[in-house]
C-alpha positions as CSV (number, residue, x, y, z in Angstrom):
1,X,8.2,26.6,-17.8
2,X,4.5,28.2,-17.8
3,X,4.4,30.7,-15.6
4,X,1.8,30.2,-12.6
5,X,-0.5,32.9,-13.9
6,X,-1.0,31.3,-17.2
7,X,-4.7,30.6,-18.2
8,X,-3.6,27.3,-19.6
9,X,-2.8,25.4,-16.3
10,X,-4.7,22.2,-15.2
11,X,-4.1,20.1,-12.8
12,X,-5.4,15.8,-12.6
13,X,-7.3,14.2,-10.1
14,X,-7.7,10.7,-10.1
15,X,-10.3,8.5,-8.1
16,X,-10.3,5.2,-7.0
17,X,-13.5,3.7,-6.1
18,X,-14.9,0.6,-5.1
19,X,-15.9,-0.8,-9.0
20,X,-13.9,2.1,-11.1
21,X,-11.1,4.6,-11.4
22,X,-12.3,7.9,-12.8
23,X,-9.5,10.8,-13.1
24,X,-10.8,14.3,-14.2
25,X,-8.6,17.4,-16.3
26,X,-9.1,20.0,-13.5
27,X,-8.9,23.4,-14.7
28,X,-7.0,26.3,-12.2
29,X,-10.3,27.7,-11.0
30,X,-11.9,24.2,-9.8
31,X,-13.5,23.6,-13.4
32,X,-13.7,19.4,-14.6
33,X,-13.0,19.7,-18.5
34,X,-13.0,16.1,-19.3
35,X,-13.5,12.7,-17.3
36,X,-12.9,9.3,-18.2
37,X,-13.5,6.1,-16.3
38,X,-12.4,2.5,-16.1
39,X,-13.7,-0.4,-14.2
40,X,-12.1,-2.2,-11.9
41,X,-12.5,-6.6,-11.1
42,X,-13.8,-7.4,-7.4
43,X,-13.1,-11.0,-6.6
44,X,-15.7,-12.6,-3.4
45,X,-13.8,-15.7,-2.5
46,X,-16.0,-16.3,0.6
47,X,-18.6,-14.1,2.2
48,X,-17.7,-11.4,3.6
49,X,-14.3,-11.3,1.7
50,X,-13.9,-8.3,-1.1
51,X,-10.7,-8.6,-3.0
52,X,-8.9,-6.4,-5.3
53,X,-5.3,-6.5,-7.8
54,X,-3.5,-3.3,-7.4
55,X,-1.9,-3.9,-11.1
56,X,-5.6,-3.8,-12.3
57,X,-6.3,-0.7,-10.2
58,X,-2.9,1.2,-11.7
59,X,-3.5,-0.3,-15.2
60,X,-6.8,1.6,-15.2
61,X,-5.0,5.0,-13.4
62,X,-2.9,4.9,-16.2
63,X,-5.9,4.7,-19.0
64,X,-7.8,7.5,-17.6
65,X,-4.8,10.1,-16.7
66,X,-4.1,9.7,-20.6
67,X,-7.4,9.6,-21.7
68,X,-8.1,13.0,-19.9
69,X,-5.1,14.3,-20.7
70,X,-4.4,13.8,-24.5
71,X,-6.1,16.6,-25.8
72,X,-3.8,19.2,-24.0
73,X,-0.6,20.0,-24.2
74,X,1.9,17.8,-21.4
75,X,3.8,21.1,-19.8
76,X,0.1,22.4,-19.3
77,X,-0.4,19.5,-16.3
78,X,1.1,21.0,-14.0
79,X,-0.3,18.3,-10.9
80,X,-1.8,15.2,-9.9
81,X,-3.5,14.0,-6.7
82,X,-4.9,10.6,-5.9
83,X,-7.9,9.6,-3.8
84,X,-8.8,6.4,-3.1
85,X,-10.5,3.8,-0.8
86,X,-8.9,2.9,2.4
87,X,-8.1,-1.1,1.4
88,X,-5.4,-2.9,2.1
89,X,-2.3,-3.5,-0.3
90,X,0.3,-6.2,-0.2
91,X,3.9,-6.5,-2.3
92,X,6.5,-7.8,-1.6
93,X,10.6,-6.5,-1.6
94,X,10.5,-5.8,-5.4
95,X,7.6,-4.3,-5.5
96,X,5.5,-6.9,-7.0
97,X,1.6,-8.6,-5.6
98,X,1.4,-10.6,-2.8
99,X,-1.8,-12.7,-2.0
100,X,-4.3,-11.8,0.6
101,X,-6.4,-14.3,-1.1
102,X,-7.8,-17.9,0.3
103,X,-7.4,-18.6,-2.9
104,X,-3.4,-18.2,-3.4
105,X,-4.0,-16.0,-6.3
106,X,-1.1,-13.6,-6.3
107,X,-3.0,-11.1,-8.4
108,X,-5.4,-10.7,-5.0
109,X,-3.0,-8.5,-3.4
110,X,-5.9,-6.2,-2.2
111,X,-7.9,-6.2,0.6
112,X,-10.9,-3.9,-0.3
113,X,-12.5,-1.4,2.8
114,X,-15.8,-3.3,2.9
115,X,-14.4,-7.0,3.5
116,X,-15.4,-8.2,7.2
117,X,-13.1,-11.2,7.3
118,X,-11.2,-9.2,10.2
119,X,-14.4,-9.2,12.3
120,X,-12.9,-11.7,15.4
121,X,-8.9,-9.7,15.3
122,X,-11.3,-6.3,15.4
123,X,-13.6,-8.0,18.3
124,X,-9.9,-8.8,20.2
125,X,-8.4,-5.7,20.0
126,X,-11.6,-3.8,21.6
127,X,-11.1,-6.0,23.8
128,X,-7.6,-4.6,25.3
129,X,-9.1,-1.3,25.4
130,X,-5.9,0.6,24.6
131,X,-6.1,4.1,24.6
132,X,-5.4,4.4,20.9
133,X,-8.6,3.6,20.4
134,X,-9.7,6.9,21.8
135,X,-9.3,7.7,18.8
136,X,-11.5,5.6,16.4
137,X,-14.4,6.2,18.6
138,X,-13.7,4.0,21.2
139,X,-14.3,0.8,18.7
140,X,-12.0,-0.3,16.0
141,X,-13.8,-1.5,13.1
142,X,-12.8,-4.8,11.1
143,X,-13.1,-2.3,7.8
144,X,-9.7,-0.7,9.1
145,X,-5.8,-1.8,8.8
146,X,-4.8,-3.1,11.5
147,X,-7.3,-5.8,12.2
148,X,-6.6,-6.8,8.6
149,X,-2.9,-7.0,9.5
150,X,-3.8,-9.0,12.5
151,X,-6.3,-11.2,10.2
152,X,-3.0,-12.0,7.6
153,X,-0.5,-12.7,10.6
154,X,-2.8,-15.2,12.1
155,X,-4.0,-16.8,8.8
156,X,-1.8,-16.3,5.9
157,X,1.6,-16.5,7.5
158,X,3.2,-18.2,5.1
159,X,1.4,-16.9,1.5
160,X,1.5,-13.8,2.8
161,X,2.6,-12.4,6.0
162,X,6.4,-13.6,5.9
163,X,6.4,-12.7,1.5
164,X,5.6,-9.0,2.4
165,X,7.4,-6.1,2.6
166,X,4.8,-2.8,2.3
167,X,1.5,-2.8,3.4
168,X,0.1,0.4,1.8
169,X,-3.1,2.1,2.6
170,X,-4.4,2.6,-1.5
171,X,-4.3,6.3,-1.9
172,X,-0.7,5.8,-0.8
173,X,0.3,2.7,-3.2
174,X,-0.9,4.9,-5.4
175,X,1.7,7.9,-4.8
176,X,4.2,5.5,-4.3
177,X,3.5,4.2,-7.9
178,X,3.6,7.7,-9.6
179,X,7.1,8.5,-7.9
180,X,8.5,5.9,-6.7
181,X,8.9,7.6,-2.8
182,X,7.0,5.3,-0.1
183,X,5.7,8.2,2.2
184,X,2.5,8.1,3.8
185,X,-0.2,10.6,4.1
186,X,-1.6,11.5,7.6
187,X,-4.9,11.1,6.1
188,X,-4.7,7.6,5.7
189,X,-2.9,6.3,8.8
190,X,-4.4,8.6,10.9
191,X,-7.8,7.6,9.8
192,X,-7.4,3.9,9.3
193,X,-4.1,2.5,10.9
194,X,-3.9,4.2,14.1
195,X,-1.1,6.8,13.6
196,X,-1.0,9.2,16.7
197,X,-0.8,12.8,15.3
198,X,-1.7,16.6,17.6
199,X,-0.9,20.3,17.7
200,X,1.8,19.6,20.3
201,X,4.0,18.2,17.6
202,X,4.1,14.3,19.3
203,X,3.3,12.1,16.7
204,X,4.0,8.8,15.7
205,X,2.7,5.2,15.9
206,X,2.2,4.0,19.4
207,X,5.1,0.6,19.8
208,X,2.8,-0.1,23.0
209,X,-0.1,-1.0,21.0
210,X,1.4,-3.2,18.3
211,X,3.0,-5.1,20.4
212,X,-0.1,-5.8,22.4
213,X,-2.4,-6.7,19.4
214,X,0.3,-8.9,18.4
215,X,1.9,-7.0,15.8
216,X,5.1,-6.4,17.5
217,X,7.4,-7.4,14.2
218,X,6.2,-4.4,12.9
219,X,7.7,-2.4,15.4
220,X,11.0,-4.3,15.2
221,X,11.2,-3.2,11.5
222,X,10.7,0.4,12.8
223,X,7.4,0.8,10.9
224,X,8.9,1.0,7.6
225,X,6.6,-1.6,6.2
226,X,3.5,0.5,7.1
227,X,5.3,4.0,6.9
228,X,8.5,5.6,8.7
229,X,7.7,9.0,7.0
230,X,4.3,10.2,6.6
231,X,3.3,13.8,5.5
232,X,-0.2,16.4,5.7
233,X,-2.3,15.4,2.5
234,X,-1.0,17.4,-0.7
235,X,2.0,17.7,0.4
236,X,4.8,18.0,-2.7
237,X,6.0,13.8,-3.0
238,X,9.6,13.4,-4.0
239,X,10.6,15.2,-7.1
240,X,7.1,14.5,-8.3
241,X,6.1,12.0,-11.5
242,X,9.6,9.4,-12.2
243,X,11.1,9.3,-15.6
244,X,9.6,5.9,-16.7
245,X,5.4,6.6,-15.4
246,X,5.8,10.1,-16.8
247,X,6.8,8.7,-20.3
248,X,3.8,6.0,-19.9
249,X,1.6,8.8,-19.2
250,X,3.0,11.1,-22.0
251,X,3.4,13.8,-19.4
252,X,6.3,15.7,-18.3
253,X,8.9,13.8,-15.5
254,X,9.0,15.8,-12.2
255,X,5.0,17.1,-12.6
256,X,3.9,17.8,-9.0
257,X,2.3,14.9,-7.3
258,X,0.5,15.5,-3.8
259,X,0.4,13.1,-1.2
260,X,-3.1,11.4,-1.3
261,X,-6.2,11.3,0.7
262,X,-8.9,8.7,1.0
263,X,-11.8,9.1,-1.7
264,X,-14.5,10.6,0.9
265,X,-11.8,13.4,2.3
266,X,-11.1,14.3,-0.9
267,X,-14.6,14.7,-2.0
268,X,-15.1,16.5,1.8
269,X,-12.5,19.0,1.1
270,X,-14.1,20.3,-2.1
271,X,-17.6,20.3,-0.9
272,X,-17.3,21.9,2.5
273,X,-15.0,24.3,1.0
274,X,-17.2,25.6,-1.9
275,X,-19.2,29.0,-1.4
276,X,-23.4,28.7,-0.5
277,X,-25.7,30.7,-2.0
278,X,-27.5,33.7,-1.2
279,X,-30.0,31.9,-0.4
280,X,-28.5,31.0,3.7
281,X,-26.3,32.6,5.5
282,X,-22.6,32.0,5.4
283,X,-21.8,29.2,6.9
284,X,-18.1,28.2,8.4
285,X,-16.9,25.1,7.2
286,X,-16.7,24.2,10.6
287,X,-20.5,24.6,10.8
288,X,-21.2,22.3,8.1
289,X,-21.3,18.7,8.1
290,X,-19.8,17.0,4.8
291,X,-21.8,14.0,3.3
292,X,-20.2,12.2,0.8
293,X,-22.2,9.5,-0.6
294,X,-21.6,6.9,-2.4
295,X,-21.4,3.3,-2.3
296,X,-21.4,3.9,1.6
297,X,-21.4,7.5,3.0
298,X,-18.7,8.9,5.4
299,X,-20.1,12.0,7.3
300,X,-17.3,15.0,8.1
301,X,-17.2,17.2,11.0
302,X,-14.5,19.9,11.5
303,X,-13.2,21.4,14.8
304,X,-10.9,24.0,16.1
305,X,-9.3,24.0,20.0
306,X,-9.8,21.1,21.9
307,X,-10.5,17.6,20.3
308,X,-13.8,16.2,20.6
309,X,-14.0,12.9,21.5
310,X,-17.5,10.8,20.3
311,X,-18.2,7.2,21.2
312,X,-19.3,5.8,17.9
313,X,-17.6,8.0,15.6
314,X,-14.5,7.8,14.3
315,X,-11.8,10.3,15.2
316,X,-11.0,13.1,16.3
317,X,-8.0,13.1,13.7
318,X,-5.4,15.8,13.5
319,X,-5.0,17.0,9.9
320,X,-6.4,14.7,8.1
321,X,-8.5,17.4,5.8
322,X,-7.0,20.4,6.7
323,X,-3.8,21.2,8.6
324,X,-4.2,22.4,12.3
325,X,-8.2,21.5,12.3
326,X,-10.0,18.0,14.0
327,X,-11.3,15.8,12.2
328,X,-14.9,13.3,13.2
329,X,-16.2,11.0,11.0
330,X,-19.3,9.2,11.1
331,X,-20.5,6.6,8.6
332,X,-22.4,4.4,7.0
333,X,-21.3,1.0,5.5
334,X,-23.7,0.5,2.3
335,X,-25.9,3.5,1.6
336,X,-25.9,3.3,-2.7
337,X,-24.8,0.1,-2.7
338,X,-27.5,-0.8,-0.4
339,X,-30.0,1.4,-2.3
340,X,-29.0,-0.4,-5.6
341,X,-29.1,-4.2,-4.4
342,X,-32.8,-3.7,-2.5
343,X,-33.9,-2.3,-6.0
344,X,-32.2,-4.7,-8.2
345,X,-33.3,-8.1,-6.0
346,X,-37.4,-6.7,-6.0
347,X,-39.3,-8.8,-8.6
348,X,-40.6,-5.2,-10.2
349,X,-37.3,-3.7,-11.4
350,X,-36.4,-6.0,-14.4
351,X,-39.6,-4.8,-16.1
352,X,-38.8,-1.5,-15.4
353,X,-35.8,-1.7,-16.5
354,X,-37.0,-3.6,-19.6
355,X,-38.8,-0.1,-20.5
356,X,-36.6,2.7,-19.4
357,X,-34.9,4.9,-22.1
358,X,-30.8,4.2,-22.2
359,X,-30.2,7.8,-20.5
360,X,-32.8,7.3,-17.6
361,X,-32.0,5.7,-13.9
362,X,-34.4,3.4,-12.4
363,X,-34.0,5.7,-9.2
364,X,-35.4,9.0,-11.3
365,X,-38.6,6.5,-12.4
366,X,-39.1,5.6,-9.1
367,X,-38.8,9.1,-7.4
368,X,-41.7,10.1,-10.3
369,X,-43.5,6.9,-9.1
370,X,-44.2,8.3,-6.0
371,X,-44.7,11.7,-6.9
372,X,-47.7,10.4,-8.8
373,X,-48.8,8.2,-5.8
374,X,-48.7,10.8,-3.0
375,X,-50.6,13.3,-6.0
376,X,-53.1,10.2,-5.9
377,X,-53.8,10.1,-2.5
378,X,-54.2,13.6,-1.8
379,X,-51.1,13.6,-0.1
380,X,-48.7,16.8,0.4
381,X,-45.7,14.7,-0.2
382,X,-44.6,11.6,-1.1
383,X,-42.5,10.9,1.9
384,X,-45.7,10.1,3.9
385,X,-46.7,7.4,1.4
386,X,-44.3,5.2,4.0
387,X,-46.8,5.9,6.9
388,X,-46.8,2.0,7.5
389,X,-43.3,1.1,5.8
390,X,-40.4,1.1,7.7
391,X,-36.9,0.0,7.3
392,X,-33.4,-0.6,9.3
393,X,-30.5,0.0,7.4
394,X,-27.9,-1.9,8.4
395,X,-27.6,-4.5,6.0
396,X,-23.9,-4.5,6.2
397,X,-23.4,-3.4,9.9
398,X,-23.8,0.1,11.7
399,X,-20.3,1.7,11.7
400,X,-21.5,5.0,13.4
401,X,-22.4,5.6,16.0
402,X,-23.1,2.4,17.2
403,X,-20.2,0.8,15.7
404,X,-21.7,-2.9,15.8
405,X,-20.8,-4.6,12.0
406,X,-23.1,-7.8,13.6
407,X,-25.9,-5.5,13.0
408,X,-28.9,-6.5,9.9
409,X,-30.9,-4.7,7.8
410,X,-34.8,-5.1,8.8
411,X,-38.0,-4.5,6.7
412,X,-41.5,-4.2,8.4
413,X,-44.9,-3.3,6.2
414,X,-43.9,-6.1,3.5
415,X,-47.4,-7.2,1.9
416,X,-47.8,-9.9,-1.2
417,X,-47.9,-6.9,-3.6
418,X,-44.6,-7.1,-6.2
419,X,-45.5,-4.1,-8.7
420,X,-44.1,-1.3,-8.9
421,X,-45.8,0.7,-6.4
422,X,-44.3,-1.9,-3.9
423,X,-40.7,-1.5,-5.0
424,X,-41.1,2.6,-4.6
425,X,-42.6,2.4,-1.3
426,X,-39.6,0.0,-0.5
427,X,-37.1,2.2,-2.0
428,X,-38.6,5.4,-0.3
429,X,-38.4,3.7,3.0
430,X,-34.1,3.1,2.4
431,X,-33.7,6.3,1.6
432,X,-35.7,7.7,4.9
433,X,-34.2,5.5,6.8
434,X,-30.6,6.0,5.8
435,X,-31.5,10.2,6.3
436,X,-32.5,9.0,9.8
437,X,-28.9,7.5,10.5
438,X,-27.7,10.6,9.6
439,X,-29.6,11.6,12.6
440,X,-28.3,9.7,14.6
441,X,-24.8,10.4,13.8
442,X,-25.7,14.5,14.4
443,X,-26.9,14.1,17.5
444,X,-24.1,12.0,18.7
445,X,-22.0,14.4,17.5
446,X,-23.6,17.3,19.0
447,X,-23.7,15.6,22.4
448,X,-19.8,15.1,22.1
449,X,-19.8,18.6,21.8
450,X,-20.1,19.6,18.5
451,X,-22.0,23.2,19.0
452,X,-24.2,23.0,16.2
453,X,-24.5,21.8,13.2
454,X,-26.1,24.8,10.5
455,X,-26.0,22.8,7.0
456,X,-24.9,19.7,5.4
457,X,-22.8,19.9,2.6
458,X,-23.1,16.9,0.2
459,X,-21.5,14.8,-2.9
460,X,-21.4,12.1,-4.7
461,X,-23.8,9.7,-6.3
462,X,-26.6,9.7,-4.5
463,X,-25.8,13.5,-4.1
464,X,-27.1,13.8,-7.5
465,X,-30.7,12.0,-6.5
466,X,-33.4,14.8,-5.6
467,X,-35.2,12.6,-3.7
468,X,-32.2,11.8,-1.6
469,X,-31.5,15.4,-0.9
470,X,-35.0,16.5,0.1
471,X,-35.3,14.0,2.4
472,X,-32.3,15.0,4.1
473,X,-33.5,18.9,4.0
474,X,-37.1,18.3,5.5
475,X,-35.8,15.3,8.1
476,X,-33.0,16.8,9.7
477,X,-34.3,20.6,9.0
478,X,-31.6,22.0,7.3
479,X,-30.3,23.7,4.2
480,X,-28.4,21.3,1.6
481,X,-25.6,22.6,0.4
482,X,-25.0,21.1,-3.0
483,X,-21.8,22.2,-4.9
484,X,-22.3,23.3,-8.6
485,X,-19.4,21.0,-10.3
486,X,-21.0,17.5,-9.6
487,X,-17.6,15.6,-9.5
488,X,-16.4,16.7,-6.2
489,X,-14.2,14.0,-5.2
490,X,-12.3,14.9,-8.6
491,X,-11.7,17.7,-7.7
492,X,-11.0,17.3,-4.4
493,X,-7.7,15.0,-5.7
494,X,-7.1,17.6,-8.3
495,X,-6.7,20.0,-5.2
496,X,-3.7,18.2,-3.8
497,X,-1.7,18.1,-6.8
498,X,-2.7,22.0,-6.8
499,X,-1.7,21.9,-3.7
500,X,1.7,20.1,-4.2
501,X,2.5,22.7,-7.1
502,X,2.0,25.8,-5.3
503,X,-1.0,27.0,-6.6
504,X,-1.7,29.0,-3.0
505,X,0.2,29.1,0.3
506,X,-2.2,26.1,2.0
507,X,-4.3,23.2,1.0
508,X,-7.4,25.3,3.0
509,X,-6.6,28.0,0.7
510,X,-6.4,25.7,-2.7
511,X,-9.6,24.2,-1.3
512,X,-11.4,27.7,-1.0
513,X,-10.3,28.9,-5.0
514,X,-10.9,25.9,-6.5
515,X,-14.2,24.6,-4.8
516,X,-16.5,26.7,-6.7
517,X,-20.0,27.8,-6.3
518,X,-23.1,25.7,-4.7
519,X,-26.8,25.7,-4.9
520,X,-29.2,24.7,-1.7
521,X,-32.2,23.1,-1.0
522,X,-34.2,24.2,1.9
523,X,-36.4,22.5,4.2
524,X,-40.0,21.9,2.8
525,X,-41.8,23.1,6.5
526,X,-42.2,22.1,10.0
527,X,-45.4,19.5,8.8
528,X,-42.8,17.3,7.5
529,X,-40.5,17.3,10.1
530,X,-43.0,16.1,12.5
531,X,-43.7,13.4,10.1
532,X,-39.9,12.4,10.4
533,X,-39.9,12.7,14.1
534,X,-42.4,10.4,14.0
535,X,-40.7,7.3,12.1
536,X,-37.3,8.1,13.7
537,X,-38.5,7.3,17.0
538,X,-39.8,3.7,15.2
539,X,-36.4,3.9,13.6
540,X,-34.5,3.5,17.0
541,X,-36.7,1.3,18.0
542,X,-36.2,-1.3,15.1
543,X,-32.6,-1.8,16.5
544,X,-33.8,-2.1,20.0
545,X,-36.2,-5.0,19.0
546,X,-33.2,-6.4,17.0
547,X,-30.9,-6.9,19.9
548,X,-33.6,-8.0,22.3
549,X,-34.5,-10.8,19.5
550,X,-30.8,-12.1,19.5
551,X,-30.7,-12.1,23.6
552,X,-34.0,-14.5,23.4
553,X,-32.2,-16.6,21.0
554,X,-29.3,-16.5,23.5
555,X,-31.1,-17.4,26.4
């Protein structure tokens, strides 16, 4: 065997997101050699419903470890680790799909995060107030577990309910594939199914709240159908890869596999572990708050001591990023996605997209758009082109921190115009206004005590859109952190099969050797932030005059 020193040692992460797996070759020192993707089939049976096959979701693992992976040598792979999102898989005794689907269509054994059809089991279970829910900011959302376990109990008894035998968070179906073990990773079911975990060493699932949601066959099982043993993320699972997926993969049987973490953590703990610039101070990843953004954006605060408890925001979680620290999350349910469909559906964009060279995004044309328009007007920046343009971005419900998914998107300044110029002022208004519920979420978090918040570290897609980033520096006033290797969440999953191998003594200290380097972007001047302070007070206003339209309707 290599010895751990060797230069030739590489570890794979692999990424599950919500229309494609990508998995990265991950050199020792945090380095992506090679990527490769694979899409991934979303079935919509109804509104609101999002479904998924897990076969199709390993099928495409499988073609993207080996496509990453052919063009080294297999005792060189010395690790994998798996991120994915938090949905909801179904199989039964054998190990084979079970339907979640209205449609009876075994291979829908997947309930993706974003479905809502959990809404009224999500609205009952706030309802009884349990103290577990101290824990997921007071509300329960209908994009987590349990609801979704309530939602299949009450309406799919039969096709489903009484056929299954594991319901696995997806990271951990994906672990479970690799090595045939069925542990759980704290990341997951603290996060997303309720697991009780603290320093004093008393963890577990509370029986006292299953059986009061109406899950109490769960508890009679002793758990194992949604985890009896569950582990810190990149954590060593089983004797790592099984005989039969390491020949698929052409890669050696008992290669390290960590136990996984949900796709934002993993792209959290590369970001907020990578090293700033000269340019700011040094900043404590405790002092940063980790953006990772993508189809929606989850928002990561760390904490030491005490746990900090925020009405709106999810957590605080016990070491779900990091062993020993506490873990808040804020979000938002469609930030790219919701960026993508306003552009897409605007009469302008086929045209534009009619014209655009093969290697150009609409998003760069537009951000030069309105470069040229502010440079028009005489204007200092383009963000004040929006003077009159002002949007709420809920369009899929607020998860933080007003945790309301009944909440709707809201446009006001819409004229007859349909050029161009009308689809950047449109799409500049998004962006603004999903930077102002980041906001939103800091200052709840710094009234739940949260001392201060120095930087925001950020990743993912819209990571890589200036435009984006800016807006965040000059609205909230502080200095971007913006890691150097692009494919953080990659490397954040490469990190736990690191991890898992032994590359360092802890996952924090993995995090810290492999995270690499980071540029930042700095505030543009006060100017602008009084422009900002202007439209987010028009911002929270917008969802004030939402809710006081639906109480006339009611009355």
């Amino acid at each position: 065997m290599m010895s751990k020193t060797s230069a030739s040692r590489y570890f794979v992460g692999v990424d599950v997101g919500t229309g494609s797996v990508r998995a990265a070759l991950v050199s020792s020192d945090g380095k992506v050699v090679s990527t490769a993707t694979k899409d991934i089939t979303t079935w919509t049976p109804k509104p609101g419903y999002f479904e998924q096959s897990s076969d199709d979701i390993w099928n495409a693992c499988c073609h993207t470890i080996k496509a990453v992976t052919k063009s080294v040598p297999a005792d060189t792979i010395k690790g994998l680790g798996f991120d994915a999102t938090c949905s909801l898989v179904v199989l039964d005794g054998n190990g084979l799909p079970v339907t979640v689907s209205p449609t009876g269509n075994k291979e829908h054994n997947v309930i993706l995060w974003l479905d809502h059809r959990a809404e009224l089991e999500a609205k009952f279970i706030n309802s009884l107030k349990h103290p577990v829910l101290h824990y997921v900011g007071g509300t329960i959302s209908p994009e987590m577990e349990t609801p979704k376990l309530l939602w299949l109990k009450k309406n799919a008894r039969e096709s489903c309910w009484n056929q299954a035998q594991y319901f696995f968070d997806l990271p951990d179906f994906l672990t479970w594939k690799a090595t045939g073990v069925p542990i759980r990773s704290l990341c997951s079911v603290v996060c997303k199914w309720t697991y009780q975990a603290g320093p004093d060493g008393n963890e577990g699932w509370s029986v006292d709240y299953f059986q009061k949601i109406g899950l109490e066959d769960l508890v009679t099982s002793n758990f194992e159908k949604i985890g009896s043993i569950v582990v810190p993320p990149g954590t060593p699972v089983g004797s790592g890869l099984s005989q039969d997926v390491a020949k698929l993969l052409n890669l050696m049987p008992g290669t390290a596999v960590g136990s996984s973490m949900i796709d934002a953590h993993a792209g959290a703990l590369a970001t907020m572990a990578c090293s700033p610039p000269p340019s700011i101070p040094y900043v404590k990843m405790e002092d940063r708050l980790g953006l990772i953004c993508g189809t929606s954006t989850c928002h990561m605060a760390l904490s030491y001591g005490d746990p900090l408890f925020v009405d709106g925001v999810w957590g605080p979680y016990w070491s779900a990023l990091l062993p020993g620290v506490w873990l808040n999350e804020g979000g938002q349910s469609a930030t790219g996605k919701l960026i993508d469909h306003l552009v897409s559906s605007h009469p302008a964009s086929s045209s534009i997209m009619a014209k655009l060279p093969p290697n150009k995004h609409i998003q760069g044309y537009l951000n030069e758009l309105l470069a040229r328009m502010a440079a028009d007007k005489g204007l200092p920046s383009e963000a004040e082109l929006t003077n009159d343009f002002h949007v709420w971005p809920d369009f899929h419900g607020n998860r933080s921190p007003l945790a309301d998914p009944s909440l709707l998107g809201m446009i006001s300044g819409l004229g007859l115009s349909s050029n161009e110029e009308s689809l950047a002022l449109l799409y500049l208004a998004t962006v603004q206004a999903l930077v102002y519920g980041t906001r939103h979420i800091i200052e709840k978090l710094e009234e739940g005590g949260h001392s201060g918040i120095k930087a925001l570290a950020i990743c993912g897609g819209l990571a890589q859109n200036s435009l984006v980033v800016k807006t965040h520096a000059d609205a909230l006033n502080l200095p971007i952190i913006c890691p150097i290797e692009t494919e953080s969440v990659l490397v954040g999953a490469a990190i736990l099969g690191a991890n898992a191998y032994g590359e360092n003594s802890s996952l924090n200290q993995t995090a810290q050797s492999m995270g690499g380097m980071a540029t930042a972007v700095l505030p543009r001047g006060d100017a602008l932030k009084r422009y900002h302070d202007k439209k987010y007070k028009v911002f929270l206003r917008m969802v004030q005059n939402q809710r006081e339209y639906r109480s006339i309707m009611a009355s």
